[in-house]
Legacy VTK file of the C-alpha trace (Angstrom):
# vtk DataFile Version 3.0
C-alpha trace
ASCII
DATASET POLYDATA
POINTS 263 float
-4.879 196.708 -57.567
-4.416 198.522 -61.094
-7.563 200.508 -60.517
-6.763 201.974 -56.987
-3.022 202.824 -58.473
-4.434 204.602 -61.474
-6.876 206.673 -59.251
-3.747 207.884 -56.475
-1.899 208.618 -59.753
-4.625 211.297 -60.811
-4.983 212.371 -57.286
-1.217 213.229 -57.337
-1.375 214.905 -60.607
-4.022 216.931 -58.734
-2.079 217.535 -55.941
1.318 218.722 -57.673
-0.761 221.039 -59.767
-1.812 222.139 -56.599
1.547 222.567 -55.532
2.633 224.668 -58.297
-0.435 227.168 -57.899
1.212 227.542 -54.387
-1.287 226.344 -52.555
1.236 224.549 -50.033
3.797 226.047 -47.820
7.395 225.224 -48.795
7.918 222.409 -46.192
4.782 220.833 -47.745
5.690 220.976 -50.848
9.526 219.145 -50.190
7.562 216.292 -48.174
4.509 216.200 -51.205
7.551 215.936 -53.873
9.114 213.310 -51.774
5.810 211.114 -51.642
5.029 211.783 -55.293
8.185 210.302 -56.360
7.689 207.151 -54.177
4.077 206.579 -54.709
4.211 207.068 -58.438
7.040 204.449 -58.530
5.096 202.018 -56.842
1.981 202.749 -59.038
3.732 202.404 -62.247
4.525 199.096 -61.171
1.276 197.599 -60.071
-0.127 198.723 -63.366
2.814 197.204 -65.631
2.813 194.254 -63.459
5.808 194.670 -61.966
6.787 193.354 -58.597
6.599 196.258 -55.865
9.952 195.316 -54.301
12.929 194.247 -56.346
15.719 192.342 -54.554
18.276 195.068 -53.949
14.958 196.841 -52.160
14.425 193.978 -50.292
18.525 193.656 -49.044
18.374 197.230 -48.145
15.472 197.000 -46.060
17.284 193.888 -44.465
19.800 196.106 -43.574
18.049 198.497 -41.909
16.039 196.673 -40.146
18.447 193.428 -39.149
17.472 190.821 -36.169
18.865 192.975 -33.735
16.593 196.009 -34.362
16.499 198.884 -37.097
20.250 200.624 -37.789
19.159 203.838 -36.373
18.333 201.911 -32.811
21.244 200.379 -32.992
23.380 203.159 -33.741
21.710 204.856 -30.758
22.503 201.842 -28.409
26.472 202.630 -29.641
26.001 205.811 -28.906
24.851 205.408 -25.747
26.974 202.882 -24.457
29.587 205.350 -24.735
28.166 208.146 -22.504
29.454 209.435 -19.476
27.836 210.340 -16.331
31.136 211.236 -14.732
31.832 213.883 -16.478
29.737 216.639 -16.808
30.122 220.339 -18.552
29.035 223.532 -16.837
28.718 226.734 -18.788
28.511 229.564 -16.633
27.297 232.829 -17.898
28.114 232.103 -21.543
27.858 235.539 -23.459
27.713 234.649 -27.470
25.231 232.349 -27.657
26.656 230.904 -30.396
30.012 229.876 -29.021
27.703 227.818 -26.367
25.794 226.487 -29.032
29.558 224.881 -30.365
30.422 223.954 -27.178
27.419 221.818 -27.238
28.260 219.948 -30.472
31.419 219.201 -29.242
30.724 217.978 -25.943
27.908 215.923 -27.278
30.450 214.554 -29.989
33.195 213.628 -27.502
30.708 211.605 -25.465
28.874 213.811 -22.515
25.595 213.643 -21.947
25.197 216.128 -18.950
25.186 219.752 -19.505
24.866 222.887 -16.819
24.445 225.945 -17.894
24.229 229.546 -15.839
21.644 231.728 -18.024
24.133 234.983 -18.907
21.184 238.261 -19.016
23.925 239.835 -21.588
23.825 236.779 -23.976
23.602 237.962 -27.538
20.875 235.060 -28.836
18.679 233.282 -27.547
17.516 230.980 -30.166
19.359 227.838 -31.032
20.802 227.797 -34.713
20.269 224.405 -35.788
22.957 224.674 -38.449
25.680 225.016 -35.738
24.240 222.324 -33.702
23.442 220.199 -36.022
20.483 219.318 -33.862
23.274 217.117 -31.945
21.818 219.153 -28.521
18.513 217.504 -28.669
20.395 214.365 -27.326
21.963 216.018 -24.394
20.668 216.372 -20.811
21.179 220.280 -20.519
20.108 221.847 -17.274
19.589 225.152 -16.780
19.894 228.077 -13.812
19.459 231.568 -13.139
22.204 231.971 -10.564
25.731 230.418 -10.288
24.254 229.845 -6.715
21.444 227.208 -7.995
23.599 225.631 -10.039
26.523 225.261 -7.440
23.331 223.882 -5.150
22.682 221.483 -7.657
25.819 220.117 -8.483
26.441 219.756 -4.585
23.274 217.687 -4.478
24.279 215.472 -7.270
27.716 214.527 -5.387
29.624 216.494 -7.742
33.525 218.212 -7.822
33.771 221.384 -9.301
36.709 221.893 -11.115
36.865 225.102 -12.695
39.043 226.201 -15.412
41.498 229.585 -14.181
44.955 231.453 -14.703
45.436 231.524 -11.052
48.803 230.525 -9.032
46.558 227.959 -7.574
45.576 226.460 -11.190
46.906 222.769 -11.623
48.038 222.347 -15.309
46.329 219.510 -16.914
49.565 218.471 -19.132
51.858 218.210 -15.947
49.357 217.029 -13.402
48.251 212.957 -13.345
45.596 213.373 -10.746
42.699 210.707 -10.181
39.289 212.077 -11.608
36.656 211.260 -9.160
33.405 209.501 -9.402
31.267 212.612 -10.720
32.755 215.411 -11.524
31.953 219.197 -13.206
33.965 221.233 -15.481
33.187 224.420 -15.316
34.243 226.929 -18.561
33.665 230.537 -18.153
32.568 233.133 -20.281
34.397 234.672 -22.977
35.426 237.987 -21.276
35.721 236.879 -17.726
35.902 233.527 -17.391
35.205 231.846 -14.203
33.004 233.840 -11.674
34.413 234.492 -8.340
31.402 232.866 -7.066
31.982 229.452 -8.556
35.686 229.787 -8.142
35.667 230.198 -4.304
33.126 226.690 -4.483
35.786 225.104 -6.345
37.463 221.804 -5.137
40.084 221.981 -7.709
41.332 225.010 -10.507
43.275 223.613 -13.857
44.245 225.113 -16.740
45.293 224.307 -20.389
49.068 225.583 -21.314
49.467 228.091 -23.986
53.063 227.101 -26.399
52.104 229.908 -28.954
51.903 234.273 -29.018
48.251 233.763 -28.673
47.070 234.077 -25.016
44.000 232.583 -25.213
41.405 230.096 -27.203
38.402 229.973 -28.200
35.750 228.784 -25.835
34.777 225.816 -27.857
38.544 224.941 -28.768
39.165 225.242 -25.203
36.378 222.777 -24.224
36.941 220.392 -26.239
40.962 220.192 -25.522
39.915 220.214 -21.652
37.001 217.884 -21.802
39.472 215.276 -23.961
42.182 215.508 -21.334
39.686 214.571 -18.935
38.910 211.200 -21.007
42.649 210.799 -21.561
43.609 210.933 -17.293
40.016 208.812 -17.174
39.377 206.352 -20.132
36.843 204.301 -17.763
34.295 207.138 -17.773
33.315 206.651 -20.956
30.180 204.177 -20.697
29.530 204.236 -17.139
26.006 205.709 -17.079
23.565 204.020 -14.564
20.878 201.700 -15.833
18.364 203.683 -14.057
20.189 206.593 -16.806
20.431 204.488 -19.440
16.608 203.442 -19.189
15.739 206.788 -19.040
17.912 208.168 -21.781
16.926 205.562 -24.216
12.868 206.354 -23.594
14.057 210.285 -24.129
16.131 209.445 -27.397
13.639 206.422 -29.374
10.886 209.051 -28.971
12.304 211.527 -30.754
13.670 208.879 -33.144
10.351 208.163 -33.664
9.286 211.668 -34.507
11.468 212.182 -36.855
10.937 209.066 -38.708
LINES 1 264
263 0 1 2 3 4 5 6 7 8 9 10 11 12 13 14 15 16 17 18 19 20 21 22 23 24 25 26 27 28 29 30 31 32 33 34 35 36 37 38 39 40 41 42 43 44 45 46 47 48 49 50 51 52 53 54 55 56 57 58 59 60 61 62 63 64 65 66 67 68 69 70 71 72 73 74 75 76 77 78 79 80 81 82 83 84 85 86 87 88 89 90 91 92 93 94 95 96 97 98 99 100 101 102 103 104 105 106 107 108 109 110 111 112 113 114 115 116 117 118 119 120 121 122 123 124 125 126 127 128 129 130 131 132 133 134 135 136 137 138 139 140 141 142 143 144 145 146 147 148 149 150 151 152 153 154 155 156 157 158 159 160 161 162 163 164 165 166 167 168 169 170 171 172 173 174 175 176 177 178 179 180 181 182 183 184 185 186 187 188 189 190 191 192 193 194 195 196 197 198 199 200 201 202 203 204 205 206 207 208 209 210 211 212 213 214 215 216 217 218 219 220 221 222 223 224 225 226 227 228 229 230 231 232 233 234 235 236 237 238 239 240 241 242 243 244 245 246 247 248 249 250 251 252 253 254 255 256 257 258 259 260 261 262
């Protein structure tokens, strides 16, 4: 009523006088100034008489929440219809921190949804930059080891190849080759100075490599990803999508909860 809306209007003159006599911390004061602005509006109009919620308000709020569920739940449902449990990323040893951390917005943008990665003791951060990520790792499953040992155990016990990326004779060159991907597979990327470890190579069903056309001998290890990971989706289109419902199930309870945080 006109009374209560006058009284939260002096209460947030209070509180952004408040504000300006830094009493709040700065991420208090960006979500107070957000409120402010919202709450004012909507007590300005209870005490002209206005209605709360014009018409475009009201087709915008259709929008995002249609008969099939609010947009961000459904944009989540696209999303994960389109992951893969076939293909799955291993980063072994991974030195600059923040080449992983691009390799991780990649993979997560081309579809994966499994990550391994071999803890590196020489690794030059260890804090996730959320600028670089773009928080995009919070929806991956990323698994982590101590040894290339635990996580060659692991991928064993999950029924997965290991095809590791290499220079060798042996390497198969993913332009020329038109081999079938099988039902679960790993790709595993090296670090930035020695790639694959001897270790992981020697566990290896299968070695490929990426072709070089230019002076440069080598690319970056999130370029390199990405190029490898996308061949992998061209010589298997059916992998995108093919997570289990037991996955999907628990996937979606992992993802609408922190959804639901952040709303």
């Amino acid at each position: 009523d006109d009374d209560t809306a006058k009284k939260y209007l002096e209460l947030l003159q209070t509180a952004e006088a408040a504000a300006h006599r830094n009493y709040f911390t700065k991420k208090q004061k960006v979500t107070l100034s957000k409120w402010i602005d919202v709450i004012t509006d909507r007590c300005n109009r209870i005490t002209n008489n206005e209605p709360i919620v014009n018409e475009e308000e009201l087709e915008d709020e259709a929008e995002q929440h249609g008969p099939e569920g609010p947009r961000r739940l459904r944009f989540a449902e696209a999303v994960l219809s389109r992951r893969t449990n076939q293909i799955a990323l291993v980063l072994e040893r991974c030195f600059n921190d923040l080449n992983q951390q691009a390799v991780l917005r990649t993979a997560e943008c081309l579809g994966i949804q499994y990550i391994y990665v071999v803890k590196s003791k020489l690794a030059k951060r260890k804090k996730i930059t959320k600028k670089l990520t773009k928080g995009n790792d919070s929806w991956l499953t990323i698994k982590k080891f101590n040894s290339t040992k635990e996580c060659i155990e692991a991928l064993r016990n999950e029924g997965r190849q290991i095809w590791a990326t290499d220079l060798s004779v042996d390497s198969v060159s993913l332009e020329s080759a038109d081999f079938e991907v099988p039902a679960k597979v790993a790709i595993i990327m090296g670090n930035e100075t020695d790639g694959v470890s001897t270790e992981m190579l020697e566990a290896a069903e299968k070695r490929i490599y990426l072709p070089i056309h230019g002076f440069s001998e080598s690319l970056n290890l999130s370029v390199a990803s990405a190029m490898v990971l996308q061949k992998m989706f061209h010589l298997c289109p059916n992998a995108r999508g093919n997570l289990t419902e037991e996955e999907t199930k628990e996937i979606r309870c992992s993802w609408y909860l922190k959804l639901a945080k952040n709303d």
